[in-house]
C-alpha positions in Angstrom: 34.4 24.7 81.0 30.7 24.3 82.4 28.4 27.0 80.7 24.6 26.9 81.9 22.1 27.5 78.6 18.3 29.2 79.3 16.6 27.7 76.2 13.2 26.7 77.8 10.5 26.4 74.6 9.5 26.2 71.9 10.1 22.3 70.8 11.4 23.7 67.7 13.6 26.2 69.0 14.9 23.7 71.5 15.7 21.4 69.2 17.1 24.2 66.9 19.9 24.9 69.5 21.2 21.5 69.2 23.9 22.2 66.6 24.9 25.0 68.7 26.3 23.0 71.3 28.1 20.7 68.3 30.1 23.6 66.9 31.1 24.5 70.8 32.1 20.8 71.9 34.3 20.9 68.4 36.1 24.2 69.5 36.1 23.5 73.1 37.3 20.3 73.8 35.3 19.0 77.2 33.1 22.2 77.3 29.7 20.8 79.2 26.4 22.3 78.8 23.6 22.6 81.6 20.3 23.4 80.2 17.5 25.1 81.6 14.0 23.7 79.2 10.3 23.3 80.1 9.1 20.4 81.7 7.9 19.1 78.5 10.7 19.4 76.2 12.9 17.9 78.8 13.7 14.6 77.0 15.4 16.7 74.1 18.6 18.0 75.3 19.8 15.0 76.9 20.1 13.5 73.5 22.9 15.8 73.1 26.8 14.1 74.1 27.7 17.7 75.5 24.7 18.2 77.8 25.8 17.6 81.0 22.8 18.2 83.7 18.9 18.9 82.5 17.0 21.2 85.0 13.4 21.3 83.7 11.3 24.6 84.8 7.6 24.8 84.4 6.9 28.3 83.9 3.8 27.3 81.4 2.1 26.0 84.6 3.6 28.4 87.6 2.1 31.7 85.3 -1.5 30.3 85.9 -1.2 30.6 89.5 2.3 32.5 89.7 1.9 33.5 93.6 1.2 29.8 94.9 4.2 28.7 92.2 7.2 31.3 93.9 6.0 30.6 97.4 5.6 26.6 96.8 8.3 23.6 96.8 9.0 23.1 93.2 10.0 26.7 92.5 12.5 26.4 95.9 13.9 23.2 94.3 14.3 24.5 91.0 16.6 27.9 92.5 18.5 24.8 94.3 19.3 22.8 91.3 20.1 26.6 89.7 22.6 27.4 92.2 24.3 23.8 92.5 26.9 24.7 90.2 29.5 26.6 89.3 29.1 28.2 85.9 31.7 29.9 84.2 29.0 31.7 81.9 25.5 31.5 81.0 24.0 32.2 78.0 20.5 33.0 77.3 19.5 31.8 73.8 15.7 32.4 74.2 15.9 36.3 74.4 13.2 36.9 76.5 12.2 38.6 79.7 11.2 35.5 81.5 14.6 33.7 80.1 16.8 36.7 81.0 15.2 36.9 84.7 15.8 33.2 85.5 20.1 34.1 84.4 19.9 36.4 87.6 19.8 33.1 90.1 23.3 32.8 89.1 26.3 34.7 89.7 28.1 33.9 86.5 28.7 36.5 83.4 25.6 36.7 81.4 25.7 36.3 77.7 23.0 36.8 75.0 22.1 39.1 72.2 21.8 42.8 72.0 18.9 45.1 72.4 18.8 45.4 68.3 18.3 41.9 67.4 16.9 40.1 70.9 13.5 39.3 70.7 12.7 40.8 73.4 14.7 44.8 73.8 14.1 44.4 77.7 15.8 40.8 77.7 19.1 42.3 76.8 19.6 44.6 79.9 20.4 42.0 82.0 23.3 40.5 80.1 27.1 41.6 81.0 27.9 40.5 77.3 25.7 41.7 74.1 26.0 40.4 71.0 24.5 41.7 67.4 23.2 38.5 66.1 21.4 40.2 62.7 17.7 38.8 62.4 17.9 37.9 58.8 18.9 34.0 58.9 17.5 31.2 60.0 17.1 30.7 63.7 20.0 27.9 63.7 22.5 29.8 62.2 21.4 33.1 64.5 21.9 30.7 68.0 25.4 29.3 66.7 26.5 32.4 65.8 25.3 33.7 69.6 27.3 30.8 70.5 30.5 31.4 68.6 31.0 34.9 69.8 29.9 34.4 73.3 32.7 31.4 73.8 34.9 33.1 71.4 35.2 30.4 68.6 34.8 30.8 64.7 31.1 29.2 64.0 31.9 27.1 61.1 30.8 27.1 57.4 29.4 23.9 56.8 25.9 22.9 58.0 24.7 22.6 61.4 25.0 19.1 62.7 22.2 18.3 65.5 24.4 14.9 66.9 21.7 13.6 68.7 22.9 9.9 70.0 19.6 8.1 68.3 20.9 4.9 70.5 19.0 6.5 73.3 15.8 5.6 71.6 17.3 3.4 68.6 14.8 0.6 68.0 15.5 -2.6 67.1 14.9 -5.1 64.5 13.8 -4.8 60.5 10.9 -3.3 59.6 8.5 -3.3 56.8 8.8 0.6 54.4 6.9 2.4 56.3 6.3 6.6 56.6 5.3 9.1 59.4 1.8 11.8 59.3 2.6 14.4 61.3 -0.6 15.9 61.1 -1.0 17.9 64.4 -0.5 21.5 64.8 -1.2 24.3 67.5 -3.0 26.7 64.7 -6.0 25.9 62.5 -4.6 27.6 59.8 -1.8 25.4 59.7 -3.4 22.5 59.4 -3.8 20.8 55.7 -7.0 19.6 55.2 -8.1 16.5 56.3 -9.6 15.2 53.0 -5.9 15.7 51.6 -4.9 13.9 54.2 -6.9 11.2 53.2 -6.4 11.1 50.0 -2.4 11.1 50.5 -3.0 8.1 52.9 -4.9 6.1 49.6 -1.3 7.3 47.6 1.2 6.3 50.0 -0.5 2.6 50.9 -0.9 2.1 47.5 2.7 2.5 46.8 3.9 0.2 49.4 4.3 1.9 52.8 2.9 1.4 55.9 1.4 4.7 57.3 2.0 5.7 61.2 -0.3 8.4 63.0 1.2 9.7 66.1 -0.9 12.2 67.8 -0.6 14.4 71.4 -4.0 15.1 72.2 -7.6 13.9 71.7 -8.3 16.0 68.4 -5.6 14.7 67.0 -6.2 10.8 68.2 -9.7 11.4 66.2 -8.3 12.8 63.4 -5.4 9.8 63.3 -8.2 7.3 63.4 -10.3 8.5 61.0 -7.3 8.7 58.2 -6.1 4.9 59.1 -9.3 3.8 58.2 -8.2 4.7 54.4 -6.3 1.2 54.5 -5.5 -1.6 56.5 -1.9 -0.2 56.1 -2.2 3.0 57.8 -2.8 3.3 61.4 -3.0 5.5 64.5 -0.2 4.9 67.0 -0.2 4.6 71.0 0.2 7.6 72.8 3.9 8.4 72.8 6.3 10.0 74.8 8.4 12.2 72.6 11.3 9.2 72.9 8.8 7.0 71.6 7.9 9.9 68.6 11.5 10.0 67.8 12.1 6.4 67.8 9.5 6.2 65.2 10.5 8.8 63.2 14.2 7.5 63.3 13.6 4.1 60.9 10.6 6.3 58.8 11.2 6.2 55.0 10.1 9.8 54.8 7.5 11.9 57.0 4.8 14.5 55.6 4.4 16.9 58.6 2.6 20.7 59.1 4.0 23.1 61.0 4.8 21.7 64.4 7.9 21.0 66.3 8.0 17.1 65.2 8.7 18.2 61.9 11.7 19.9 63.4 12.7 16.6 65.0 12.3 14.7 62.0 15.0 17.1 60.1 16.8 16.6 63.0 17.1 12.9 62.7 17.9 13.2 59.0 14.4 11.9 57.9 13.5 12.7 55.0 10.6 15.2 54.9 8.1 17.3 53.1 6.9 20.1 55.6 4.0 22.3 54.2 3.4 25.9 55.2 0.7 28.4 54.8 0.3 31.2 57.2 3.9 31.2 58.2 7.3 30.9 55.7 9.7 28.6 56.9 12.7 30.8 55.8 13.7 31.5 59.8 12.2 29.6 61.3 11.6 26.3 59.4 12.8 22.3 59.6 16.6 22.5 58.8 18.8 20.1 57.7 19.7 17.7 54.6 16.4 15.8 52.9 13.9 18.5 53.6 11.9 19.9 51.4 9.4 23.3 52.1 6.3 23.3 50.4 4.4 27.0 50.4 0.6 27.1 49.8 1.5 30.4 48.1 3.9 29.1 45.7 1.1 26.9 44.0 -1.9 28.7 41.8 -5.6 27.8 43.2 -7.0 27.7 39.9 -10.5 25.9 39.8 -10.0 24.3 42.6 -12.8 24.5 45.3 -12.1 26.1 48.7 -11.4 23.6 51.7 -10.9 24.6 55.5 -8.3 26.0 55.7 -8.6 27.7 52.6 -4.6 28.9 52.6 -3.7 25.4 52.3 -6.2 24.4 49.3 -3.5 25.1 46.9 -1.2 22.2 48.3 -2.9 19.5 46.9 -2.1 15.7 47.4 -1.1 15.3 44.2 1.3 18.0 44.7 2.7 16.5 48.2 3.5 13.6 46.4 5.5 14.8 43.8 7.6 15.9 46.3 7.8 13.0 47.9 8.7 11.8 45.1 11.5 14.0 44.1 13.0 14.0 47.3 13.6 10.1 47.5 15.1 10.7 44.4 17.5 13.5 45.6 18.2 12.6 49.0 21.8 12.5 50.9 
């Protein structure tokens, strides 16, 4: 069986589709997956055993100039590697318009949720088969359950398993203890502050580890500098590809990350980690898997403590993070 899968963004909720894909190679012995994901998430599902072919779309880049990008050459190639083919469903597990409209370049039954719990209404009038998916659960458990009824399996009980094949970027050789900043993130208000950062980076050298900075842009290359100069044990790395990101993460002792798809690829890896959350509640939508633990500014009294930018994360203290840290070493899997 050869099912084609429109899951084109976000980094988390591509990697969250991952143990989708498990349950269905489990039930369907030699099912294969093609997968339809944004240029820059394209490394991901070809981690996965069951993905068969990756066809990477840009829509991010055609919307800015979305006449040139339908008339041009990449837009003709992408319909070709579309309709190469023959797909005996396809599932959309984005749920949106610009997911649902991409399912119509292929003639194959068309499966994704229902109007009442899509996240888009419109999405779901395209697809021959609707499914009620309810909202309340987390975003992995919504897309296996999408799965399971549209392939016609029983999703299973236990937890999802990701089973990404880490020998794809497996590095080699022993390393010293080391742990993993993800300190990047698309919102202000999800970023901890950078004096807690800091002051984390004094804890963590202090107790042994080596600390690793990766970083995607030049903000965050600043900030990566600026907290390795704590110690001469923390440093900012090269500019990675997200191979090279995982590959790191992979041997980490444990990862402090914000909000940001990394952190979903460190759960996904089995990494022990400490995501903290202001503005948003990781409940639906956040890092899932064994070792992780969610820390919620809101959870945590202010009391005298000074306001720092962002003020929702001023609660979360370093002192804090560490403690988790430290109680999740001592719990882990």
């Amino acid at each position: 069986m050869r099912v084609l899968l429109i899951k084109t963004s976000s980094m988390g909720d591509v990697i969250h589709t991952l143990p989708a894909l498990t349950d269905a190679s489990a039930a369907i012995p030699g099912i294969v997956f093609d997968w339809v994901v944004e240029e820059g998430f394209a490394e991901v599902p070809g981690w996965h055993p069951a993905v068969g072919k990756v066809i990477p779309v840009a829509i991010r880049r055609w919307r800015k100039s979305p006449m040139a990008a339908l008339s041009g050459i990449e837009w003709k190639a992408f319909k070709g590697q579309m309709r190469k083919e023959n797909y005996d469903l396809v599932i959309d597990a984005q749920g949106l318009l610009k997911s649902a409209v991409l399912m119509r370049l292929v003639k194959a039954p068309r499966a994704g949720m229902d109007s009442a719990t899509v996240r888009e209404k419109v999405a779901a009038w395209f697809y021959h088969r609707k499914y009620h998916i309810p909202r309340e659960q987390h975003a992995v458990e919504r897309t296996r359950q999408l799965f399971a009824q549209a392939l016609g399996y029983e999703k299973p009980n236990t937890r999802g398993d990701y089973a990404i094949d880490t020998q794809k970027f497996k590095l080699g050789g022993e390393r010293d203890p080391y742990v993993i900043f993800l300190h990047g993130t698309s919102r202000h208000d999800k970023h901890w502050p950078e004096p807690y950062w800091l002051e984390l980076c004094k804890q963590v050298t202090s107790a042994g580890y080596e600390v690793r900075l990766p970083w995607g842009s030049e903000a965050e290359r600043e900030r990566a500098l600026r907290i390795a100069q704590v110690s001469d044990k923390a440093k900012a790395l090269p500019k990675l590809n997200l191979q090279g990101v995982a590959a790191e993460l992979q041997k980490a002792s444990f990862v402090v990350s914000v909000d940001t798809g990394l952190g979903h690829l460190a759960a996904a890896l089995n990494v022990p980690t400490v995501a903290l959350y202001g503005p948003t509640s990781p409940d639906l939508v956040g890092t899932y898997g064994a070792n992780q633990k969610h820390l919620l500014a809101g959870e945590f009294p202010r009391g005298d403590l000074a306001a720092t930018d962002p003020v929702v994360m001023t609660s979360l203290t370093p002192r804090r993070v560490w403690a988790a840290v430290e109680n999740l070493l001592a719990e882990q899997v």
